[in-house]
DRENDO-1510 file (C-alpha; in Angstrom, 1 decimal, always signed):
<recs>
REC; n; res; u; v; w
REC; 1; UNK; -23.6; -16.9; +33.6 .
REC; 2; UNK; -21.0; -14.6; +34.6 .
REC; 3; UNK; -21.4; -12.4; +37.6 .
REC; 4; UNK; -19.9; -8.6; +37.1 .
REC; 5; UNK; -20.4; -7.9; +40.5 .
REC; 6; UNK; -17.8; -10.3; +41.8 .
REC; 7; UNK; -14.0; -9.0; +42.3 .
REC; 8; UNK; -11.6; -11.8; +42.2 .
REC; 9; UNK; -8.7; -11.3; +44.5 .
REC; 10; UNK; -5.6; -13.1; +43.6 .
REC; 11; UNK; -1.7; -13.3; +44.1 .
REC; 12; UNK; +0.9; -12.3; +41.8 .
REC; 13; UNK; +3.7; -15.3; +41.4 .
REC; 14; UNK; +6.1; -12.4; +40.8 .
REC; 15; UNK; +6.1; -10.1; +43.7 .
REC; 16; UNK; +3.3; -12.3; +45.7 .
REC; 17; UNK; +1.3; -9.3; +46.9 .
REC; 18; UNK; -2.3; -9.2; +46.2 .
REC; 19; UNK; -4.2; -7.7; +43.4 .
REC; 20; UNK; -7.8; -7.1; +42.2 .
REC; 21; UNK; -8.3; -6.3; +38.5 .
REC; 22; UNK; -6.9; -7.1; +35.3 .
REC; 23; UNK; -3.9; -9.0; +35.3 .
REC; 24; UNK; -1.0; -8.5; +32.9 .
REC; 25; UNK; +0.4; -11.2; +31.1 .
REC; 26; UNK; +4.1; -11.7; +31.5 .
REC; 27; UNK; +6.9; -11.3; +29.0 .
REC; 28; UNK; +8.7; -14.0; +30.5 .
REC; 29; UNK; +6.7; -17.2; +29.1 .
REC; 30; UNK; +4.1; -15.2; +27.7 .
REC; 31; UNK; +1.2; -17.3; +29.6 .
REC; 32; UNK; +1.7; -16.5; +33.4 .
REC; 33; UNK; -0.9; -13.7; +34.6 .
REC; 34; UNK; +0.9; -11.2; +36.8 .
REC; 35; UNK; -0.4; -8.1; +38.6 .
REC; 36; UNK; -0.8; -4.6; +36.4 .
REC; 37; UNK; +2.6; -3.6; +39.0 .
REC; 38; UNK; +4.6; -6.6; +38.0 .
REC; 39; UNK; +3.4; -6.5; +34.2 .
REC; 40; UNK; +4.5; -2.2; +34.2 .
REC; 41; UNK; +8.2; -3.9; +35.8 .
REC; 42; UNK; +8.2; -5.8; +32.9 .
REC; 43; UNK; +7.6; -3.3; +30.0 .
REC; 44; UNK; +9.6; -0.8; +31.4 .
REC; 45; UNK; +12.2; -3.0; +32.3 .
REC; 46; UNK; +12.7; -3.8; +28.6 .
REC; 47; UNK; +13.1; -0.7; +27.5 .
REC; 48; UNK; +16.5; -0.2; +29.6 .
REC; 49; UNK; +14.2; +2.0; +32.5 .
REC; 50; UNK; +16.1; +1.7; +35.8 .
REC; 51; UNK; +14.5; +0.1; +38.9 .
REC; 52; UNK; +14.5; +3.6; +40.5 .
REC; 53; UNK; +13.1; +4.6; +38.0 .
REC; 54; UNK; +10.4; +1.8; +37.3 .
REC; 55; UNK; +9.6; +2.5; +41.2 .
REC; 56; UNK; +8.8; +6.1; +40.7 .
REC; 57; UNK; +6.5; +5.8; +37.6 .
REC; 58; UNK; +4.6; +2.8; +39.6 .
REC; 59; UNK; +3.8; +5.0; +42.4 .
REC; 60; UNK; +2.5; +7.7; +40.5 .
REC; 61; UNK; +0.8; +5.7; +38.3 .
REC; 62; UNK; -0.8; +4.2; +41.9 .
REC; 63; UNK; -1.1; +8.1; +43.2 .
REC; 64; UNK; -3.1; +9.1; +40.0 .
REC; 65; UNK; -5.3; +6.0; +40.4 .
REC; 66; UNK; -6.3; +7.5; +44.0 .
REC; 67; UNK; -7.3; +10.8; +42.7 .
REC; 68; UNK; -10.9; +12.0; +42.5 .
REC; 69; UNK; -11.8; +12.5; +38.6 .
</recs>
């Protein structure tokens, strides 16, 4: 039986930070799980978005995430 009270914390391969949640699965291989940051890298890397650019949508993405609904 599966418990959906339990978070599993685990590392991302990519950047090697730690993440809770739904992992993304990578572009690269198509079978790696990454972290939701690394997987949003990813997407908007292949659509030519600069890595200036893929930093500022991450952190509002995270800075949206923190707000009260």
């Amino acid at each position: 039986m599966k418990d959906s009270n339990c978070i599993q914390i685990k590392t991302c391969p990519y950047c090697g930070r730690i993440y809770h949640g739904v992992p993304a699965l990578s572009r690269v291989d198509n079978e790696t799980l990454i972290c939701p940051d690394c997987g949003t890298r990813e997407a908007l890397e292949s659509i030519g978005v600069s890595a200036e650019e893929q930093d500022a949508i991450i952190e509002t993405i995270h800075r949206a995430s923190r707000q009260p609904l």
